[in-house]
C-alpha positions as CSV (number, residue, x, y, z in Angstrom):
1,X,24.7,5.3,-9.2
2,X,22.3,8.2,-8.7
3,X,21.9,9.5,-5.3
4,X,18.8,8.4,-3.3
5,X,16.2,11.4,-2.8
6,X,15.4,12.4,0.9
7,X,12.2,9.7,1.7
8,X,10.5,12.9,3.0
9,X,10.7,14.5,0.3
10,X,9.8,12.3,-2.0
11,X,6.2,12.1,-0.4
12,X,6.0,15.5,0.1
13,X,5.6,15.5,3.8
14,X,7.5,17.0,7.0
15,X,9.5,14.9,9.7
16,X,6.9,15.1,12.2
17,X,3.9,13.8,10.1
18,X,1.5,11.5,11.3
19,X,0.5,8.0,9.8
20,X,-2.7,9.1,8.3
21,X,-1.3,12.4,6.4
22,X,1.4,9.9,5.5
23,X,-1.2,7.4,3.8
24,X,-2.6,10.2,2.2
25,X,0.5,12.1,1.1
26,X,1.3,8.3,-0.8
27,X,-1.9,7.6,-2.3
28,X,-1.7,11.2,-3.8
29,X,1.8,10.4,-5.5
30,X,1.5,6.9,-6.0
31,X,-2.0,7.9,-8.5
32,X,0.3,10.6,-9.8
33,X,2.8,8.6,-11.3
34,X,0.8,5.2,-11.6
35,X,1.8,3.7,-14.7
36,X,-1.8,3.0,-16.0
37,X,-1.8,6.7,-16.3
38,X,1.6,6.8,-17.9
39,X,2.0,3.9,-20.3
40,X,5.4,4.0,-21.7
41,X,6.7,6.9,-19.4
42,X,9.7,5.9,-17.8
43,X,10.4,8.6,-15.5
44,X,7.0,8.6,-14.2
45,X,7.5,4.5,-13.7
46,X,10.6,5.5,-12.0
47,X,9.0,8.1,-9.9
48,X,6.1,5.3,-8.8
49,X,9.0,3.3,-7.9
50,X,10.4,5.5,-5.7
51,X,6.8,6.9,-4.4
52,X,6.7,3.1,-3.0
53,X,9.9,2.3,-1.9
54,X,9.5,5.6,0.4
55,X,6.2,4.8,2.0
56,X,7.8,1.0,2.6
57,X,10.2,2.6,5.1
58,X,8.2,5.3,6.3
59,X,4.5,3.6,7.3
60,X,7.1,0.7,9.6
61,X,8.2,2.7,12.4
62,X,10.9,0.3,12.8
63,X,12.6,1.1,9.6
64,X,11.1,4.8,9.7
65,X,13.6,4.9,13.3
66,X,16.3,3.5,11.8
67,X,15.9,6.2,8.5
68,X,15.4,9.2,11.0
69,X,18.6,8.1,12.9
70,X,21.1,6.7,10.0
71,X,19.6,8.0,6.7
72,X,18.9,5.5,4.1
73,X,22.2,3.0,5.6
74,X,19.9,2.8,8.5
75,X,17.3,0.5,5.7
76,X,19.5,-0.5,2.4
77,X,20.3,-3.9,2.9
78,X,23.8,-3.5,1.5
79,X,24.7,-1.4,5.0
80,X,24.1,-3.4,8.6
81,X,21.5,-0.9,9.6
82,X,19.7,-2.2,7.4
83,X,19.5,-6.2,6.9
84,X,21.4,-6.7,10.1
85,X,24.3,-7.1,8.2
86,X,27.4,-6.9,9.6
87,X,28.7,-3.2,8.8
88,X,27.8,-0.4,7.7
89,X,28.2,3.0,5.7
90,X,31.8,2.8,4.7
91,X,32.6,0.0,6.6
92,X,31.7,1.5,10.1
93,X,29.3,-1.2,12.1
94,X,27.2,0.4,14.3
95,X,27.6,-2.2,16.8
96,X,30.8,-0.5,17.2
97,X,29.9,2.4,18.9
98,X,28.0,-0.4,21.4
99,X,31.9,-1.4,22.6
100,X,33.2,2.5,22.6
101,X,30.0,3.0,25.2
102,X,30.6,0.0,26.7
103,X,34.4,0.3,27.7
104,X,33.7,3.8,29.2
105,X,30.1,3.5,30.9
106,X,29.9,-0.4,31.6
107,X,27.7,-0.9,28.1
108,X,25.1,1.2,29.1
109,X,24.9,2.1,25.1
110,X,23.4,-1.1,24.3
111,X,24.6,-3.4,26.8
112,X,28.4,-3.4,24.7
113,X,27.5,-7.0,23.1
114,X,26.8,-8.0,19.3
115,X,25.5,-11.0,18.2
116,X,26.9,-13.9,16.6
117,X,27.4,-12.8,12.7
118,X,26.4,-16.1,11.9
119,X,23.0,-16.3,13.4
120,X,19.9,-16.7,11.5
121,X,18.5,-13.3,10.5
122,X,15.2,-12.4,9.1
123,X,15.0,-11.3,6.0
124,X,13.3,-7.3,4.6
125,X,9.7,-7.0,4.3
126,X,9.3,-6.2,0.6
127,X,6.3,-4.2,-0.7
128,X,4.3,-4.0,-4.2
129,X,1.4,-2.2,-5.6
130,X,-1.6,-3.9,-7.3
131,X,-4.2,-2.3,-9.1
132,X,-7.8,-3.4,-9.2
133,X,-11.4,-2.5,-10.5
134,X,-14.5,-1.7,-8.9
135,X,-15.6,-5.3,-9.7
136,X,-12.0,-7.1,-8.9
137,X,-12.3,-5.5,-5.2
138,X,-15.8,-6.5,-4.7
139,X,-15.6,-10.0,-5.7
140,X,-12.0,-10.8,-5.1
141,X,-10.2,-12.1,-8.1
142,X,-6.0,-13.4,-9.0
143,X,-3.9,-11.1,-10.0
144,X,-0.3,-10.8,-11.0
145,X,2.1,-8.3,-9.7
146,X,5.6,-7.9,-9.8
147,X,8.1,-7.8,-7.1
148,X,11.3,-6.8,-6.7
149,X,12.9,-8.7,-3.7
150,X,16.5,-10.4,-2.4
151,X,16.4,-14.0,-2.8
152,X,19.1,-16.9,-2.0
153,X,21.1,-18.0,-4.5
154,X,20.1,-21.1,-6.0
155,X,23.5,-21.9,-7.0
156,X,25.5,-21.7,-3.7
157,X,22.2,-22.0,-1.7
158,X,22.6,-18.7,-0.1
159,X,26.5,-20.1,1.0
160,X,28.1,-18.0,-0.7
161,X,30.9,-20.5,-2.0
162,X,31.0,-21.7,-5.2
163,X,29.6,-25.1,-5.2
164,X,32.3,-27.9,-4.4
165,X,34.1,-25.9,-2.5
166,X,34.6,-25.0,1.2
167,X,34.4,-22.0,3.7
168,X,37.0,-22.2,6.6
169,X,36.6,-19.9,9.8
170,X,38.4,-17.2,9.4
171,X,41.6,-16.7,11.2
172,X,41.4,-13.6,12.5
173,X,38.6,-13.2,14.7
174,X,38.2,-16.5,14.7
175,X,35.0,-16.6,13.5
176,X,33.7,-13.7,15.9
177,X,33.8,-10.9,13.3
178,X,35.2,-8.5,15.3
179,X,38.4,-7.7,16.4
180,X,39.7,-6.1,19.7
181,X,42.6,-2.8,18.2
182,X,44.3,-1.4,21.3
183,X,45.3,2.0,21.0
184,X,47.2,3.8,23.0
185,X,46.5,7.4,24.0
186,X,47.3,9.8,26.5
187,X,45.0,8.6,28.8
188,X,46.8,5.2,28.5
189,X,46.3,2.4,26.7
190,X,42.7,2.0,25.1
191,X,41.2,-1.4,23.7
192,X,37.9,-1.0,21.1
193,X,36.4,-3.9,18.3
194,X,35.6,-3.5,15.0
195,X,34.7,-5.4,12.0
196,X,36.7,-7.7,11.0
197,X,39.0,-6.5,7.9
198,X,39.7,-10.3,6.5
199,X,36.2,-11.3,6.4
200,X,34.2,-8.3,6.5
201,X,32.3,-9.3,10.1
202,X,31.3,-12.6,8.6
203,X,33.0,-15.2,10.6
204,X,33.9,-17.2,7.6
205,X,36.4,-17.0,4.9
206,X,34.9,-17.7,1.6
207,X,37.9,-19.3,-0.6
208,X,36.4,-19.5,-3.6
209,X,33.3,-17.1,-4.1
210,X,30.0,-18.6,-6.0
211,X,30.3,-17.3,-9.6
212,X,26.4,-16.5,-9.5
213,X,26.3,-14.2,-6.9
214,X,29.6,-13.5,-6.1
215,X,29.9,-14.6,-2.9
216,X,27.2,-12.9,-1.1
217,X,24.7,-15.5,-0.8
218,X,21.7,-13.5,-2.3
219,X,20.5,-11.8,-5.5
220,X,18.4,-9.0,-6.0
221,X,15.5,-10.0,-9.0
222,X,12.2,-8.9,-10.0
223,X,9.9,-11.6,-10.1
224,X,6.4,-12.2,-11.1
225,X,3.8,-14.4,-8.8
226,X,0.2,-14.5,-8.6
227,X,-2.3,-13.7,-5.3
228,X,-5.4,-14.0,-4.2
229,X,-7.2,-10.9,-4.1
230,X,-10.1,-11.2,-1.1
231,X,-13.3,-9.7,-1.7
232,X,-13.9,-6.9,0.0
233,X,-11.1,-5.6,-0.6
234,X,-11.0,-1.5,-0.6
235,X,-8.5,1.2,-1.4
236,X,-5.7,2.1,0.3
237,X,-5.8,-1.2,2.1
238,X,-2.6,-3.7,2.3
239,X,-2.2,-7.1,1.6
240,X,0.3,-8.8,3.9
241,X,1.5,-12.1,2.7
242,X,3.9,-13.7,5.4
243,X,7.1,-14.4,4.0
244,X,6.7,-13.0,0.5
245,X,10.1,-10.8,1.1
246,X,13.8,-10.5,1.3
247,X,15.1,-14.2,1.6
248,X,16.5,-14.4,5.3
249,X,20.5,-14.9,6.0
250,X,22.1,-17.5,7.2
251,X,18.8,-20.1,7.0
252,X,16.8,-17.2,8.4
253,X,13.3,-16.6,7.6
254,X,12.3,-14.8,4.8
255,X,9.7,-11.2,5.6
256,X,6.6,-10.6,4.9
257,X,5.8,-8.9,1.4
258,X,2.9,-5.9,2.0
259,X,0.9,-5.5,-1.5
260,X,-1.2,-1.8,-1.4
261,X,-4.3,-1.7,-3.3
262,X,-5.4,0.9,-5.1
263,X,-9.0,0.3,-6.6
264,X,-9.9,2.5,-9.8
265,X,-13.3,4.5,-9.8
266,X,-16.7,3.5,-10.8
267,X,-18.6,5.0,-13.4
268,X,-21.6,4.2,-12.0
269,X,-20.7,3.1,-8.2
270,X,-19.8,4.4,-5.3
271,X,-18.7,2.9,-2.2
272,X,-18.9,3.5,1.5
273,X,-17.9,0.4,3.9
274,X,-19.6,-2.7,2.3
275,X,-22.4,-0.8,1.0
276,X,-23.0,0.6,-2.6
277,X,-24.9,3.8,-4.0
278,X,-25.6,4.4,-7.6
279,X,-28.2,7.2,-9.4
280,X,-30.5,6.1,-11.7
281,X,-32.4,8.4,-14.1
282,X,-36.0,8.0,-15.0
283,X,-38.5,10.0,-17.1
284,X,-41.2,12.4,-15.9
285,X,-43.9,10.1,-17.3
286,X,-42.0,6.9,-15.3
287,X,-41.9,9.0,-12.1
288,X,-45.4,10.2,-12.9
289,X,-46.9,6.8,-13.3
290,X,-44.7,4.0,-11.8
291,X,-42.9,1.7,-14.1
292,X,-40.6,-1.3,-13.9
293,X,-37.2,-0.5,-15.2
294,X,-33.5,-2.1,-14.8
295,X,-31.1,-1.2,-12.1
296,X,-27.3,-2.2,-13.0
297,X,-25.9,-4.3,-9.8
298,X,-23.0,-6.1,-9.4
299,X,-24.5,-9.6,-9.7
300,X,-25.9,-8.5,-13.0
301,X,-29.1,-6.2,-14.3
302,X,-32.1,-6.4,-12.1
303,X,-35.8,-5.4,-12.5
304,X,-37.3,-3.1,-9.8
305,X,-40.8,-1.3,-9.6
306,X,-41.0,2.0,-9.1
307,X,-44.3,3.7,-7.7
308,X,-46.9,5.8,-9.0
309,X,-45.6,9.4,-8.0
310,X,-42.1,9.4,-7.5
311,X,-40.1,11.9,-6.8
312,X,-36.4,13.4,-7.6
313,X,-33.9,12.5,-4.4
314,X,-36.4,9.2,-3.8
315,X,-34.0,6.3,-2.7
316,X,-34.3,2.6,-2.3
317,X,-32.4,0.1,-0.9
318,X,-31.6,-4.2,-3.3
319,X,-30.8,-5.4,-0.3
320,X,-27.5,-7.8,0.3
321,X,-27.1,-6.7,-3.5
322,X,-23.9,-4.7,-1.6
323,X,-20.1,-5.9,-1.3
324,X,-18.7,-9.1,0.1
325,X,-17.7,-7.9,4.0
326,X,-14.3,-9.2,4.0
327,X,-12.8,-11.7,5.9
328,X,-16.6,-12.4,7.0
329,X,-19.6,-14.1,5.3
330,X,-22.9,-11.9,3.9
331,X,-22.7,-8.8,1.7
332,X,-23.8,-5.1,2.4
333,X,-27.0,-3.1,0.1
334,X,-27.4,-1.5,-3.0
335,X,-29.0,2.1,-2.7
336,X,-30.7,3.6,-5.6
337,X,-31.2,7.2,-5.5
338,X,-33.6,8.5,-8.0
339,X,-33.5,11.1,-10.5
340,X,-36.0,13.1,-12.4
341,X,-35.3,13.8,-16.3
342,X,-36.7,16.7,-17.3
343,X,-37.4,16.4,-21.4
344,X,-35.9,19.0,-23.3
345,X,-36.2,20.3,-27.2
346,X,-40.1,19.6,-26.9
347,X,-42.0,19.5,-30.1
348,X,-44.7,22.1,-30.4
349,X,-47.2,19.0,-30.3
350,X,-45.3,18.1,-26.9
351,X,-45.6,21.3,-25.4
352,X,-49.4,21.4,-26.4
353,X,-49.8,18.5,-24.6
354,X,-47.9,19.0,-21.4
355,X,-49.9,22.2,-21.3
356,X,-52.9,20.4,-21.6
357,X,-52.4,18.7,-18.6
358,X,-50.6,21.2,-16.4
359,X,-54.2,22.8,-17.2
360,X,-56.5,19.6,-16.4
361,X,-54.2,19.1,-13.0
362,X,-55.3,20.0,-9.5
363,X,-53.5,21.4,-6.3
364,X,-53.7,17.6,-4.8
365,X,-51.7,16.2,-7.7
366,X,-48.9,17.9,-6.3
367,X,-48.5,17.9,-2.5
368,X,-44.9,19.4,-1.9
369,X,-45.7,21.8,-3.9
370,X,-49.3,22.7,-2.4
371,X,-47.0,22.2,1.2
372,X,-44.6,24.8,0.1
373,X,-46.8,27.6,-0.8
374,X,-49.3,27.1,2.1
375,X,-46.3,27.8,4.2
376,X,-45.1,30.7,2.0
377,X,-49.1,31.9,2.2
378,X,-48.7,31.8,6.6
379,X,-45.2,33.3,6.5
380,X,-46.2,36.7,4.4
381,X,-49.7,36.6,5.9
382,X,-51.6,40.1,4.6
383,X,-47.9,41.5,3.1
């Protein structure tokens, strides 16, 4: 099995980086290697994967912690820095070093105690990506994603023991998971716990292991399940679903599974808060003499008036014609910003015409003009 890349380095960030550089630093990889832009690519697939996986641990500063102090042990579920399971990297449980602190400074190093191996303990959070368009994020819509998640096995129940048969407590550590090893040393005789060797910190001996899973309770599959998408939605946002995650141990509940959005660009729209802008082109003669023409909303085409005299930059607002303010009722405003099209590859009969009228005009038929110059005239004076 490959070795797992640095988390850090994955995202391309330092140590010491803060939450929103962090947000940034992923939404910058994750549209890298999105697989919309790379269908069929593997190795960018793989890469999105691990983009993901990384910004999981990283954005929870419970898990970030843990991966600062212990690596990635400190958040794979196999090791018990992760899952709470019961040991970890090569068999060493950190609850361990709890009882070494504990016989020499009264369990000032985390009070010296463990808890029961048999507790209920909730499961991972697991996380997911969804994309969505313009439309899909305005409206809300069901999608589909995948997940990739641990999840009790259905044919020991999350028991572990093949069906039929039993689990008996086991007789070493009688059902404590640990074991007390006195050693002796110079300074005399010293007594420490560890995990368990028979049953691995469990409690239980498993006689005959569920074939399905082989006797640890849980399976790691991809599934596919469908959500509701609210509108309003915007990028960069999360979805939190509770209990979408890792199944939970020992009847435990399950965590919470955090689906990031990332919303593709408009070709027309933009978007800022609940409120959309979009640039609509006219002709001279439409600016010049008003005319009705069709704006492009989200509800649909619309007809709007625009006024005699018009200019380029002129902006007005459809109002409510905006974005669904999520998680509330009513909608923000459409503003249409106004451009001027300037015809091009005139006809001589065309330019004949245009300076017919450019002739026939007067200074009052253009006022930011006549403005401009009669400032210009004041500021030069006599020069």
């Amino acid at each position: 099995m490959p070795e797992k890349k640095d988390y850090y380095e994955v995202l391309g960030v330092d140590r010491g980086v803060s939450d929103d550089e962090l947000k940034k630093a992923y939404r910058k990889a994750a549209k890298k290697y999105h697989p919309d832009l790379h269908p069929g690519d593997k190795e960018a697939e793989a890469k999105f994967k691990e983009v993901n996986e990384a910004y999981e641990v990283l954005s929870d500063a419970e898990k970030r912690a843990r991966y600062d102090q212990f690596g990635h042990a400190g958040v794979d579920p196999n090791f018990g820095a992760g899952q709470g399971g019961a040991y970890g990297a090569g068999g060493f449980d950190f609850g361990d070093l709890g009882d070494i602190f504990g016989q020499f400074f009264g369990g000032g190093f985390g009070g010296g105690r463990r808890a029961n191996p048999n507790a209920p303990r909730r499961g991972e959070d697991a996380a997911s990506n969804v994309n969505l368009s313009f439309e899909e994020a305005a409206k809300g819509c069901k999608k589909e994603i995948q997940i990739t998640r641990v999840e009790s096995c259905e044919a020991c129940h999350g028991s572990g023991a093949e069906p039929g048969s039993e689990t008996k407590t086991c007789p070493s550590c009688h059902g404590s998971g640990r074991i007390t090893v006195t050693q002796r040393t110079p300074l005399g005789a010293m007594q420490t716990q560890r995990v368990c060797d028979q049953c691995r910190g469990t409690g239980k001996i498993i006689e005959k292991p569920c074939h399905a899973c082989a006797g640890k309770g849980r399976l790691r599959r991809t599934v596919t399940r469908t959500i509701d998408i609210p509108a309003g939605i915007d990028d960069g946002q999360i979805i939190n679903l509770r209990g979408g995650g890792d199944a939970g141990v020992n009847g435990g509940p399950s965590g919470d599974l955090h689906v990031h959005v990332t919303v593709r660009p408009h070709p027309i729209f933009e978007r800022d808060g609940f409120d959309v802008f979009c640039e609509i082109p006219i002709t001279f003669t439409q600016a010049a003499l008003g005319a009705e023409i069709t704006v492009p909303t989200l509800d649909g085409k619309v007809k709007f008036t625009v006024h005699e005299g018009t200019q380029p930059g002129d902006e007005f607002k459809l109002r409510g014609k905006g974005i669904q303010r999520l998680n509330y009722t009513g909608r923000g405003d459409q503003y249409v910003k106004i451009s001027v099209e300037v015809p091009r590859d005139l006809s001589a009969k065309q330019k004949e015409i245009l300076k017919s009228f450019d002739e026939s005009a007067e200074p009052k038929n253009y006022k930011k003009s006549r403005s401009f110059f009669d400032k210009v005239k004041d500021f030069l004076g006599d020069k």
